[in-house]
N, C-alpha and C positions, 0 to 999 in steps of 0.2 A: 408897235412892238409890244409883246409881251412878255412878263416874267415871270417865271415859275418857279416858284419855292416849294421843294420837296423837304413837306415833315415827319421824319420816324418816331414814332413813340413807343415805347417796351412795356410790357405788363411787366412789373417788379417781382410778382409771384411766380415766373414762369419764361420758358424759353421763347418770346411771341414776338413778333416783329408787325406792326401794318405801318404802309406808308399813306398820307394824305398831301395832296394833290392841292395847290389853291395857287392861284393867280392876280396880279395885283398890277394896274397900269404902269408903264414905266418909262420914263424921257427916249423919246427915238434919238438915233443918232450915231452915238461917237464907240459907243461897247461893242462891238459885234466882231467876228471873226474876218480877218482880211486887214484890221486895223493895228499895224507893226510900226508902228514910229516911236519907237523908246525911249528912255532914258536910262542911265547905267552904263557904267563900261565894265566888262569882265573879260573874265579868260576861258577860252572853251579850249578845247579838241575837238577837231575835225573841224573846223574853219571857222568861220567869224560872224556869222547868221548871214552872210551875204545869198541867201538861197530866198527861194519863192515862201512864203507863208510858214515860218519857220512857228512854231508853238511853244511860247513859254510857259513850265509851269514854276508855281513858286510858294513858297512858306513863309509864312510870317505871324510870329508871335508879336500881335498887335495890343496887350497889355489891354484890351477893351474887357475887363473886368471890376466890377464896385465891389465895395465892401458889406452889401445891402442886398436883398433878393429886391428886383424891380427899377434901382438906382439907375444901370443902365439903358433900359426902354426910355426910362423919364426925358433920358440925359437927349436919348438919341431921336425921340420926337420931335424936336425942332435941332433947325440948322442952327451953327454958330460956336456950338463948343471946341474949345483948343485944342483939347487930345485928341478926338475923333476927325477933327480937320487936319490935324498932321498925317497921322495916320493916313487917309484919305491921300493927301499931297504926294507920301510916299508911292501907294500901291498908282495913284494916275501916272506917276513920273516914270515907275520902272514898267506899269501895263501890261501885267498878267494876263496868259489868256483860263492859266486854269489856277485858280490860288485857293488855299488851305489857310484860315487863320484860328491860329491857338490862342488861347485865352480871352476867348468872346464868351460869355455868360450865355449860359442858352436861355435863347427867349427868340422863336420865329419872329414876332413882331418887332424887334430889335433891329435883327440884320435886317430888313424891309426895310426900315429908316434909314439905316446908313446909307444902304445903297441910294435911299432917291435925296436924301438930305444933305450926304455927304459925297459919297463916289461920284456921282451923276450931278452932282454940284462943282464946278472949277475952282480947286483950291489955290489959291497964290498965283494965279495965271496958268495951272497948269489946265489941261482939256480934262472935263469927263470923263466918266468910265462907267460905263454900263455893261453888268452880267446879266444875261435873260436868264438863267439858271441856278440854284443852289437846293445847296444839300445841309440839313440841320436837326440834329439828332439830340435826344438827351443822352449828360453825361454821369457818371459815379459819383464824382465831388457834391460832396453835402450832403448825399444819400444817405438818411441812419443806419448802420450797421445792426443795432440795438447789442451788441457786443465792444468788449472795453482790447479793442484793437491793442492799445500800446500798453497795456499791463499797469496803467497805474492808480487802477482804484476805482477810476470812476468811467460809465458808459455815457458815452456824450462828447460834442465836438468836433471841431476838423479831423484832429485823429483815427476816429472810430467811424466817420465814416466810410462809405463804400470807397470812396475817393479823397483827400483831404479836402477841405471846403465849407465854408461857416453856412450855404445852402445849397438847397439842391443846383447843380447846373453852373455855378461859380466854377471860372475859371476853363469854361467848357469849347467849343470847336467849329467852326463853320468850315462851306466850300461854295464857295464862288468860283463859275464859269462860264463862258462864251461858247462853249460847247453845249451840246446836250447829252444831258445825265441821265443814263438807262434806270429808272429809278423803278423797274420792276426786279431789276438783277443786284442792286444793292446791297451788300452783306455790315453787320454790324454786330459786332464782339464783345457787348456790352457785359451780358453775363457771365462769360466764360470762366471759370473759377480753374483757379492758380493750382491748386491741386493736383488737377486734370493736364498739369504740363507733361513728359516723360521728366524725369531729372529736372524740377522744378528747383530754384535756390532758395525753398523755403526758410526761414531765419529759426536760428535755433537759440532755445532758454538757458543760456550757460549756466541754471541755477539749479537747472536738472540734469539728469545724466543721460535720460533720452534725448535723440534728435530730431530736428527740424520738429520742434513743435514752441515755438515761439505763441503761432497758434493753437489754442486747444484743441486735439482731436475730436471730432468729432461735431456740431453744430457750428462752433465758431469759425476752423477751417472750414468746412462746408461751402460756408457762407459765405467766404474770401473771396473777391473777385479778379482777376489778372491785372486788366484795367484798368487806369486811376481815373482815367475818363472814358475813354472806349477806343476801339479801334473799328476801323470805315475802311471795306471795301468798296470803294465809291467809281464804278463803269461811264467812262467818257467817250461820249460818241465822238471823233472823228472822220471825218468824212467817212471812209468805210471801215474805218477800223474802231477797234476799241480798248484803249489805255484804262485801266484800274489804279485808281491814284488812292494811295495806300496811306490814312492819314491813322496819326495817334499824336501822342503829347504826353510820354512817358512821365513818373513822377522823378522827382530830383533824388537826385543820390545820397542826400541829408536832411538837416534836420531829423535823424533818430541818435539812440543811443550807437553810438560806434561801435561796441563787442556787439551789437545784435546784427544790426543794419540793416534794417526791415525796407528800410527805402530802397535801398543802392543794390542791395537782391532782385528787389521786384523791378527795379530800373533796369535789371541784367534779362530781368525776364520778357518785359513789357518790349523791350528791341527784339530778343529773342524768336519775340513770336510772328514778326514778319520772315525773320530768316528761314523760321520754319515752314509758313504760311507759301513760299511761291516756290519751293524746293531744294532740289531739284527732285523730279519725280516727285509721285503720289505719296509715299508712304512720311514724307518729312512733314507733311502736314493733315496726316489720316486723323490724327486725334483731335484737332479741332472743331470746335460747332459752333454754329451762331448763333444769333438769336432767335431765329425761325426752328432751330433744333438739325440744321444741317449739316452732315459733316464734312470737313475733307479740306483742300486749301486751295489755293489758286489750281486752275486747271493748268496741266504744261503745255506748253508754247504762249501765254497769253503774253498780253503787252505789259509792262505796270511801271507808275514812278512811286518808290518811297518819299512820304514826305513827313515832315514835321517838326517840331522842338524836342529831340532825343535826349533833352537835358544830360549828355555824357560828350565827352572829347577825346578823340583816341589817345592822347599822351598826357595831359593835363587836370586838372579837378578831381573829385572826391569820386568817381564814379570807378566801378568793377574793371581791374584790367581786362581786356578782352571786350568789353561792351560793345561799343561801336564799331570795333569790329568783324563785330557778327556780321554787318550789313557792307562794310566796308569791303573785306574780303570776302564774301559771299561770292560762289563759282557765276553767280545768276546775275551779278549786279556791277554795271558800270560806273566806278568811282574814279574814271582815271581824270576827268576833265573838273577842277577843287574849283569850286566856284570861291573868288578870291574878291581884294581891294586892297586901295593903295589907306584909305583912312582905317581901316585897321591895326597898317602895322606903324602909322601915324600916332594912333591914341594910345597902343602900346608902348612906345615911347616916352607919350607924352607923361602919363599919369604911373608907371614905373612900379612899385610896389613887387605883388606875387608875378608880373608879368615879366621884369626882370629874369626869373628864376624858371620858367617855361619853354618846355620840348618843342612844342608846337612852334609850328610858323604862324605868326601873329596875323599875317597876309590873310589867316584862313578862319580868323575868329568872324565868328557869329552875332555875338551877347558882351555887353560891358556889363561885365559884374564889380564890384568890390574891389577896391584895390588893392587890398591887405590881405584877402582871401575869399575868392578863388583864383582872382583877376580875368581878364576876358577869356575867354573862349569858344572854340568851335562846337555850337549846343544844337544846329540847325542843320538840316539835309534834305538835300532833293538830290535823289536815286536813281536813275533808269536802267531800266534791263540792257542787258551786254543786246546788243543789237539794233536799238534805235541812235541812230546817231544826234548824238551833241555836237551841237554848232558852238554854242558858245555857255559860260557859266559868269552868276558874278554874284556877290554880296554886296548891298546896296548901303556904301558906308562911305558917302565923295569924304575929299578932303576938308578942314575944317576950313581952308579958301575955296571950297566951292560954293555958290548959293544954296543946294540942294544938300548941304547938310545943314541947315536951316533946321528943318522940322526932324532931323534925327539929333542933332545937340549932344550933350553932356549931362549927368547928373544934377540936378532933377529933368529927367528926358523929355522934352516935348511930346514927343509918342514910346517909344517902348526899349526899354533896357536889349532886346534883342533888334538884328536887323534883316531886313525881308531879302531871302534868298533863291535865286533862280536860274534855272539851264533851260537854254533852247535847242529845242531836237526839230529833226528834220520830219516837214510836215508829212502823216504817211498819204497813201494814194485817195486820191479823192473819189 
């Protein structure tokens, strides 16, 4: 068996995209399509995966992020480290066949390790997991701006970067899958600047009397990018069809000044722009371009799953009312089957605080945040278009009697403050 790691790289001065192609030997075996023995219980609509080769895909904010440019590769060249072995235990246990993870530092040589060092290594008894395929692009986070983004004085830092991020690629995106990645047809949203939105929520200077110019006109808005890290049109072959799994990892709805809100805008936008991106019709997403300089947005009828860390909740946390559900009620997008768990509404209980005081059903939380503020919440999604059927949905959060919340834990988390979520839809015609 082979595996094939697609890398995108971006000229920074310029709309350009090339993809590179390389290949690296990889454990035969246990990865490959056909292989559905999970773990996880959830809640679907439309049945219960009991069908032939049902295809999960799934999201997960795996916290594989350092404080260091490089820290990560180091970490992840040899087997044996704790985080990246839970991690790991997780995604073998629940067994993706097409997974999205957020806050992986980009660094191609990185995700190659995990995969042969950790996925494809059996963690805690669980089996291996082998992807012949992934997608790994650079992201905004750490990118100099060379502009003083947050207004205070000084140019430099996470803030003023293209994305927040002490380097470049911090905190950035992978796609692992068992499928094959049409990685001619790839699109990536890297540059897209926020300007270029219609009705963009750009943040405004309440010290001046004109609006939405938080950024300066002119070079500095320019130079604004949508993005905090990028967004991934990423085409997944399926036996004859082809799903576009729709990744991003919006930035957080805080950390800025609250009369501005430069985050929790661009957090309205950054969701925004899938809603616009698959329609319906052409015209909801004419104005978009990618990085090759293309315009226009999903083509209508295609297949696609949203996926990602939306860092917004539709009733709960600091994020824009209406945010999530841009995507939630979207005419285009199947949200009826809430990928759920029983240790969610377990730990909501347990640990009490802001969770007390929450809309949401706890059942549907994603992320263990803070318990004083935000407290958990629903920060995670995985989307399909109104017509591929879901079989089944879940949030991978057992009880804290189950073995298998082991490697998900409590503060300090063995693997990652969020938890990996996924629906199985029905596999299409082969």
């Amino acid at each position: 068996m082979r595996r094939t790691t697609v890398t995108a790289t971006l000229a920074a001065a310029g709309l350009v995209a090339t993809a590179a192609l390389s290949s690296t030997a990889a454990y035969a075996g246990q990865g490959r399509p056909g292989d559905h023995h999970r773990g996880g219980k959830g809640h679907g609509h439309g049945g219960h995966g009991h069908t032939k080769d049902p295809v999960r895909f799934a999201t997960f904010n795996a916290s594989l992020n350092r404080a260091t440019e490089g820290a990560l590769g180091a970490e992840l060249a040899s087997p044996g480290s704790a985080q990246p072995a839970a991690v790991a235990q997780i995604i073998q246990t629940t067994r993706p066949d097409v997974l999205l993870l957020n806050e992986f530092d980009y660094d191609p040589q990185a995700l190659a390790d995990f995969q042969e060092n950790y996925l494809e290594v059996g963690q805690d008894g669980q089996r291996p997991i082998t992807y012949r395929y992934s997608f790994i692009a650079p992201s905004n986070t750490g990118v100099p701006s060379g502009f003083d983004y947050n207004n205070n004085g000084v140019v430099g830092g996470g803030d003023d970067a293209h994305g927040f991020g002490l380097f470049p690629g911090q905190y950035g995106m992978a796609v692992l899958s068992r499928y094959p990645i049409d990685t001619e047809s790839v699109r990536t949203f890297q540059l897209f600047r926020w300007k270029d939105m219609p009705g963009a929520l750009l943040p405004d200077d309440p010290s001046t009397p004109e609006p939405a110019d938080w950024y300066s006109p002119g070079p500095e808005l320019d130079s604004f990018r949508l993005s905090s890290k990028s967004h991934w049109d990423v085409p997944v072959r399926i036996g004859r069809e082809t799903v576009h799994l729709l990744a991003s990892h919006p930035t957080p709805p805080t950390f800025d000044d609250p009369a501005v809100d430069w985050n929790g805008r661009r957090n309205h936008d950054e969701i925004r722009f899938w809603a616009d991106y698959v329609g319906p019709g052409k015209k909801a997403g004419a104005y978009i371009y990618d990085d090759d300089g293309v315009y226009g947005g999903l083509k209508p009828g295609e297949r696609f799953v949203i996926a990602g860390d939306q860092n917004s909740d539709p009733f709960d946390g600091d994020s824009i009312d209406g945010s999530a559900q841009q995507l939630l009620d979207h005419p285009l997008v199947d949200s009826r089957a809430t990928p759920s768990s029983e240790g969610g509404v377990e730990q909501a209980a347990l640990q009490g605080g802001a969770n007390a005081d929450h809309v949401g059903d706890p059942a549907y939380d994603t992320a263990d945040f803070a318990d004083g503020a935000p407290g958990n919440l629903r920060a995670d999604y995985v989307l399909p278009r109104k017509g591929m059927r879901v079989l089944d949905a879940g949030v991978h959060w057992p009880l804290s009697s189950d073995p298998a919340f082991l490697p998900v834990g409590t503060f300090p988390f063995p693997s990652s403050d969020h938890r990996l979520v996924w629906i199985d839809v029905a596999s299409p015609r082969r």
